[in-house]
C-alpha positions as CSV (number, residue, x, y, z in Angstrom):
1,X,-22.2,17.0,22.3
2,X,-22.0,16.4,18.3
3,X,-19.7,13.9,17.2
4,X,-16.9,14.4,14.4
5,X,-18.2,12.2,11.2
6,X,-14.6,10.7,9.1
7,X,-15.5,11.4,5.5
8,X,-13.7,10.2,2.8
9,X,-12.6,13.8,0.4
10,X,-10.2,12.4,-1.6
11,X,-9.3,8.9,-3.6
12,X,-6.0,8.5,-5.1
13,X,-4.3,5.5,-7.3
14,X,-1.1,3.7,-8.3
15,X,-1.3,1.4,-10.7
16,X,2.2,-0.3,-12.4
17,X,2.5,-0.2,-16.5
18,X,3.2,-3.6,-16.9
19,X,-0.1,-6.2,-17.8
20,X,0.5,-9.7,-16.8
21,X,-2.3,-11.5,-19.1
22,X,-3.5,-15.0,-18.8
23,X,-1.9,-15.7,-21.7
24,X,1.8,-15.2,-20.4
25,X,1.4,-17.0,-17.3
26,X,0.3,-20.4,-19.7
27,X,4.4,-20.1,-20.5
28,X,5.1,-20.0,-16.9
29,X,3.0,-23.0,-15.2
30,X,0.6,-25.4,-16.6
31,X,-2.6,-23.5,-16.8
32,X,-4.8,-21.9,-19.3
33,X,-6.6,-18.7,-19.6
34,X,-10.3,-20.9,-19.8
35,X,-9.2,-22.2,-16.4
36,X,-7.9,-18.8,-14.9
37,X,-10.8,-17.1,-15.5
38,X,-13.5,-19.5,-14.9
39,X,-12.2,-19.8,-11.3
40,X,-11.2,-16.5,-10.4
41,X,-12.7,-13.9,-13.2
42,X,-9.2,-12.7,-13.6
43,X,-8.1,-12.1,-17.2
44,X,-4.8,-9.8,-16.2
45,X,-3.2,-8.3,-13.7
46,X,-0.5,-5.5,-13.3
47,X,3.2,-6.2,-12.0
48,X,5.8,-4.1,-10.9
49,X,8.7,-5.1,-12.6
50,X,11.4,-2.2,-11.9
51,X,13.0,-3.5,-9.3
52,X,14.0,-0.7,-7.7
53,X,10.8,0.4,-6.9
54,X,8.9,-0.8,-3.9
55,X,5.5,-1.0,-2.2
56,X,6.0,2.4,-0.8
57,X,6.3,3.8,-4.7
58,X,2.6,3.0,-5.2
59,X,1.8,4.2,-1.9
60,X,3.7,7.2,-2.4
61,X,2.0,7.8,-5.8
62,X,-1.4,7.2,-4.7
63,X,-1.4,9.4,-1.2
64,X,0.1,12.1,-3.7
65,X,-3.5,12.0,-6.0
66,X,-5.7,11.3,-2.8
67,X,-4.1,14.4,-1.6
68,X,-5.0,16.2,-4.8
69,X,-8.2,14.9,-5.2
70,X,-9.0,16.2,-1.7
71,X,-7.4,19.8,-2.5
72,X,-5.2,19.7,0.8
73,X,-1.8,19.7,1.3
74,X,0.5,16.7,2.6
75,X,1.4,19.2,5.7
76,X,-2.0,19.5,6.5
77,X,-2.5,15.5,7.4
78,X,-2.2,14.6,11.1
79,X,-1.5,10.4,10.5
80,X,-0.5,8.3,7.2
81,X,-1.9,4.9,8.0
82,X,-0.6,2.3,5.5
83,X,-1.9,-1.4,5.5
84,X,0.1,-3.6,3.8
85,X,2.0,-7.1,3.5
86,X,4.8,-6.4,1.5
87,X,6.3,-3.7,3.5
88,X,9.8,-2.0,2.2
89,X,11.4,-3.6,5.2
90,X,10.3,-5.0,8.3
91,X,11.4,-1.9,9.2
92,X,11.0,0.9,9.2
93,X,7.4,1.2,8.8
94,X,7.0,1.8,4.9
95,X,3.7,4.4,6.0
96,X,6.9,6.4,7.6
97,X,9.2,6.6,4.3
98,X,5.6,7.4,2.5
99,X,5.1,10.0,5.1
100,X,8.6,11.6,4.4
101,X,8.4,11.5,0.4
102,X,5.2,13.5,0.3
103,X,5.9,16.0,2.8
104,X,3.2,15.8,5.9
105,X,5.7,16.5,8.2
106,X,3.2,16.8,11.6
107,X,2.1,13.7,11.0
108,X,2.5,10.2,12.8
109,X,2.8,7.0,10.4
110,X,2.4,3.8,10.8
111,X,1.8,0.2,9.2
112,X,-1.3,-2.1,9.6
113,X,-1.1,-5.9,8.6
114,X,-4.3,-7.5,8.1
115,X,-3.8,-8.7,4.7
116,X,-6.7,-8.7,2.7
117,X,-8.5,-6.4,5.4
118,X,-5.9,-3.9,5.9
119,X,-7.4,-1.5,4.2
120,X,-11.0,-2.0,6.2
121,X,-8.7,-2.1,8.9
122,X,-6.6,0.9,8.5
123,X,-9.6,2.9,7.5
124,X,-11.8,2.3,10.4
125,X,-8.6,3.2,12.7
126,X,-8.3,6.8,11.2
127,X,-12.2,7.2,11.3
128,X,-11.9,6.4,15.2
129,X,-8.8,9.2,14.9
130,X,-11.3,11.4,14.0
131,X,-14.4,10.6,15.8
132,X,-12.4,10.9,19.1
133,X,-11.0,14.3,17.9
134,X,-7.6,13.5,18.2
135,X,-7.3,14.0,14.2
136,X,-8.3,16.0,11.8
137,X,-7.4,14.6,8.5
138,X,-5.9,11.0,7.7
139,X,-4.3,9.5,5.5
140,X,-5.4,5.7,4.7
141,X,-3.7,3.5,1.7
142,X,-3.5,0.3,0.6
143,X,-0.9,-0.8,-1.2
144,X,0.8,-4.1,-2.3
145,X,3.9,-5.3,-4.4
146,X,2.2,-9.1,-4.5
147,X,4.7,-9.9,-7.0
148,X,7.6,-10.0,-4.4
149,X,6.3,-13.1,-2.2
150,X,4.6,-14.6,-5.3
151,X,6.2,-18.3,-6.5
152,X,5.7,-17.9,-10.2
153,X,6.2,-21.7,-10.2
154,X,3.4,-22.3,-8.1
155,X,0.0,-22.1,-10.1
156,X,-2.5,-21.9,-7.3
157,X,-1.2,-18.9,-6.4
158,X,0.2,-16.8,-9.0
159,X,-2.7,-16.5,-11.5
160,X,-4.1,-15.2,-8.2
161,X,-2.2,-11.9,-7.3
162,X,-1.5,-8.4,-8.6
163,X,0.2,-5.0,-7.9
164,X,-1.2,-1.7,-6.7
165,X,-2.0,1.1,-4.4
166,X,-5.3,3.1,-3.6
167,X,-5.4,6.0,-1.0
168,X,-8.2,7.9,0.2
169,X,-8.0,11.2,2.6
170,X,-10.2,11.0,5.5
171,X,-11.1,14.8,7.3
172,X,-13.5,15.5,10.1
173,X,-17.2,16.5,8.8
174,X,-20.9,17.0,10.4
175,X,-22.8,13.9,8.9
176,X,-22.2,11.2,6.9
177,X,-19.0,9.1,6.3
178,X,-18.0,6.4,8.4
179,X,-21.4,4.8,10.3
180,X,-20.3,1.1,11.2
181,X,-18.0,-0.8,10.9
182,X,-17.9,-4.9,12.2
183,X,-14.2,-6.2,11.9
184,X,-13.7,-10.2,13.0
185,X,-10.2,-12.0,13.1
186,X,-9.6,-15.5,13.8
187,X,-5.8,-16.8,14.7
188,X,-4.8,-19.0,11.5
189,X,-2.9,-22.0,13.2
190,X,-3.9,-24.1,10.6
191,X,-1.6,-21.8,8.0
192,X,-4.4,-21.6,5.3
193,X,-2.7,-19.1,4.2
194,X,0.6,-17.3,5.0
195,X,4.2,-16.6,4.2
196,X,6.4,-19.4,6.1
197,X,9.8,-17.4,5.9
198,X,11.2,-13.9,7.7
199,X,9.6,-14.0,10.4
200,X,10.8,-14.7,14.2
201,X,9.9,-18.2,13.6
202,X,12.0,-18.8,10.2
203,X,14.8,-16.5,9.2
204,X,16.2,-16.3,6.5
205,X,18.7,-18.3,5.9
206,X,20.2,-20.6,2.6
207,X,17.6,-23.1,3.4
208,X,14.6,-21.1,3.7
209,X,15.3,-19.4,0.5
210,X,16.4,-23.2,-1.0
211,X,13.2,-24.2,-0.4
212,X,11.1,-21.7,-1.4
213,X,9.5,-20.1,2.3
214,X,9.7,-17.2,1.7
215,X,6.7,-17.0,-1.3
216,X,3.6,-17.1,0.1
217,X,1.9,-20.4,0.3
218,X,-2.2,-20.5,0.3
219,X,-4.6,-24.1,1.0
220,X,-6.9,-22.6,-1.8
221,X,-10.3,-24.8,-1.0
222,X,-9.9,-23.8,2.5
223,X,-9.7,-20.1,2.1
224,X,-12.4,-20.0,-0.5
225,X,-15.0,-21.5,1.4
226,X,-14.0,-19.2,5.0
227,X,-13.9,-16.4,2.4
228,X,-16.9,-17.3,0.9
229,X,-18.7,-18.1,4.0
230,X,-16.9,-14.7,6.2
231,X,-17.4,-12.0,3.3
232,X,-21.3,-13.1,2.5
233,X,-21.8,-13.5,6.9
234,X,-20.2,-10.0,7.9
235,X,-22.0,-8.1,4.8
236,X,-25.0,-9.4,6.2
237,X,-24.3,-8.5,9.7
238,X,-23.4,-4.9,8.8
239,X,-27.0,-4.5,7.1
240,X,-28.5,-5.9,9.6
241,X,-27.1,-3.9,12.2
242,X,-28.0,-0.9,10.8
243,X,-31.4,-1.8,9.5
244,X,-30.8,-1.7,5.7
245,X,-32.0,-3.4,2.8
246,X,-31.1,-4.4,-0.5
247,X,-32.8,-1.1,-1.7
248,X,-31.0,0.7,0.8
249,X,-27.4,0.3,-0.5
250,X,-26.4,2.3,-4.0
251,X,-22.9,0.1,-3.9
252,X,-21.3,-3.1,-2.5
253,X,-17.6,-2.3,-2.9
254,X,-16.3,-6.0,-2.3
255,X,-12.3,-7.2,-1.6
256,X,-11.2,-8.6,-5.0
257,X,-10.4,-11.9,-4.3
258,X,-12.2,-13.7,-6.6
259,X,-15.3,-13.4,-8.8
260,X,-17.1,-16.2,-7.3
261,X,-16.8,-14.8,-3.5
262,X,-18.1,-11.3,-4.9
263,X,-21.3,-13.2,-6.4
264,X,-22.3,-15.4,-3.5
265,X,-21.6,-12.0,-1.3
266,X,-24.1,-9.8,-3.4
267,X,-26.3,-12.8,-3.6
268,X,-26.9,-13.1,0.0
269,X,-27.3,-9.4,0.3
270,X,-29.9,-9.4,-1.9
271,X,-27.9,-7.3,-4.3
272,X,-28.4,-6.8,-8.1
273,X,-24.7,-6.9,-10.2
274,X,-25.5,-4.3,-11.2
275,X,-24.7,-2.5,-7.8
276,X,-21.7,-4.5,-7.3
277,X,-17.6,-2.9,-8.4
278,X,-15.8,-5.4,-10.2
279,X,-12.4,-5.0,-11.0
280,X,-10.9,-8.0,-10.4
281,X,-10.4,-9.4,-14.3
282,X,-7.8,-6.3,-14.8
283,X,-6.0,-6.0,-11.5
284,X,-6.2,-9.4,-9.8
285,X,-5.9,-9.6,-6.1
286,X,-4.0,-7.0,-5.0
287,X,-4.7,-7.4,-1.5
288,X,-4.5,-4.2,0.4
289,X,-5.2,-2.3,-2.8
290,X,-8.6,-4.0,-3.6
291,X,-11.3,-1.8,-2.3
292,X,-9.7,1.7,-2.5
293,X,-8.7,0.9,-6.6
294,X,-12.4,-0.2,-6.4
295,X,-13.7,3.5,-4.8
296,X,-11.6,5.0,-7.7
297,X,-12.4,3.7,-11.0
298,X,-16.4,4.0,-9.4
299,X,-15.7,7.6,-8.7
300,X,-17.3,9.7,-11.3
301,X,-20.3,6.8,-10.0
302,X,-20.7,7.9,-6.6
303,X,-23.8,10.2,-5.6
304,X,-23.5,12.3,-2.4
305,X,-25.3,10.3,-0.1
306,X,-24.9,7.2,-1.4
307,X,-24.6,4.2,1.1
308,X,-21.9,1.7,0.7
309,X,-20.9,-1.7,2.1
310,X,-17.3,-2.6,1.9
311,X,-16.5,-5.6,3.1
312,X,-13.0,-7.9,2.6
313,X,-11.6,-11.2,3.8
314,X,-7.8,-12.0,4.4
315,X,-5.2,-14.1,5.8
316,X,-5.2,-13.7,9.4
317,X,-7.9,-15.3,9.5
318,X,-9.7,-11.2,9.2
319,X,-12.7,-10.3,7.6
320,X,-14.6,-7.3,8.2
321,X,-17.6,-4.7,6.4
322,X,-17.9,-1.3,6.6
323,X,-20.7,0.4,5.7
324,X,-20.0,4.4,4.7
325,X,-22.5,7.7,3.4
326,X,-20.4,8.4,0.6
327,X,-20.5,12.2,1.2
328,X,-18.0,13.6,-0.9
329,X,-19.1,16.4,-3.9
């Protein structure tokens, strides 16, 4: 009995017009564009300032050139899956206002929060859609309006994060696409990193937002060395698994979290840099976004056939690798 095979056909983007440099952030908090980029490798990132416009505008935008890039229609997708953590609302699920905007009206939506993961997450959800038969064609994004739950008082943190969206159809094929996948999560009650306001166990109310809970709120050493630790561990586990080597893989297509976490990764993979997408000095950390903006500026890159690792860390604790046969012409 042959198996259905969830290749990725189409990659889509949204990115906001507005650059945040180094340089403006120095009038914001006490820091310095040496510092900023000697830490993290970011020079800039973008921000979505209209404030009408939400997390499900870059999602909308991006599903809308994944859909075009793939050379299907919206009415033709059978699930949007949308990983995010700056949803619209709590609800209703933001993949479900995406779903209605572009039009794939016989398909399900829903939301996915794994943070940094999602997208890993999401994506190897809609392969299983499609390896079970139950799909056909899926829609996977990532998208993130950071600057919403960013304190742009708070230095460890906002020289950190970005905006942006990435999307990427997934349809049913013969070989190929999705092989493995190796997904980890570990319950952070040590609140490494989270948002300490809106949920069940802080509402909003006037002293939440008086004292500044509802910005996310990050122990940096702490995550860098899980992240550094998780991202390098599970990369290696996913090669492992499947019996590759460093000659194996054309591209490692890493979260962008920060520079120094990429480079230990592709170290202990054995990896050249020069097989490694790095984005991270335009776009920052957009979270969700990450991996799929990676898969798009790498594009015109990608060989049919290639193999790719993508692998991610996020609050949660989650960290997870994929590893993919790029299969798409």
């Amino acid at each position: 009995m042959s198996v259905n095979r969830a290749i990725i056909t189409g990659v889509g983007r949204c990115l906001p017009d507005y650059i945040l440099t180094n340089d403006e952030l120095e009038t914001y908090v006490d820091t310095n564009d040496e510092w900023i980029r000697s830490r993290t490798g970011i020079s800039e990132r973008r921000i979505l300032k209209d404030p009408d416009k939400a997390t499900s505008y870059l999602a909308e935008k991006a599903a809308l050139e994944a859909l075009e890039d793939a050379g299907i229609a919206a009415s033709e997708i059978d699930a949007v899956i949308l990983a995010t953590v700056t949803p619209d609302y709590m609800f209703p699920a933001t993949a479900a206002l995406v779903q209605k905007r572009i039009g794939a009206t016989k398909a399900f939506a829903f939301d996915l929060s794994a943070a940094c993961s999602g997208f890993l997450y999401a994506l190897t959800t809609g392969g299983n859609m499609i390896e079970s038969g139950r799909a056909q064609k899926v829609l996977v994004i990532g998208a993130d309006k950071m600057s919403a739950i960013v304190d742009y008082t708070d230095r460890t943190t906002c020289v950190i994060f970005g905006d942006g969206g990435g999307a990427v159809v997934l349809e049913a094929g013969e070989e190929g696409g999705i092989i493995d996948y190796v997904h980890h999560s570990e319950g952070d009650e040590a609140c490494m990193l989270y948002q300490p306001a809106g949920g069940s166990v802080n509402p909003a109310s006037s002293e939440t937002v008086e004292n500044r809970m509802h910005f996310l709120r990050q122990d940096g050493k702490s995550v860098f060395k899980r992240a550094t630790e998780g991202m390098a561990d599970v990369s290696l586990e996913i090669m492992e698994r499947n019996n590759l080597t460093a000659d194996d893989i054309a591209w490692l297509v890493p979260h962008q979290a920060n520079l120094r976490i990429i480079d230990a990764t592709a170290r202990r993979m054995g990896l050249d840099k020069e097989k490694v997408m790095i984005n991270i000095s335009h776009y920052g950390n957009t979270t969700a976004a990450t991996i799929p903006l990676c898969l798009y500026d790498w594009k015109e890159k990608l060989n049919y056939g290639d193999n790719l690792v993508l692998s991610a860390f996020g609050g949660g604790l989650t960290w997870g690798a994929v590893y993919l046969k790029w299969m798409k012409k």
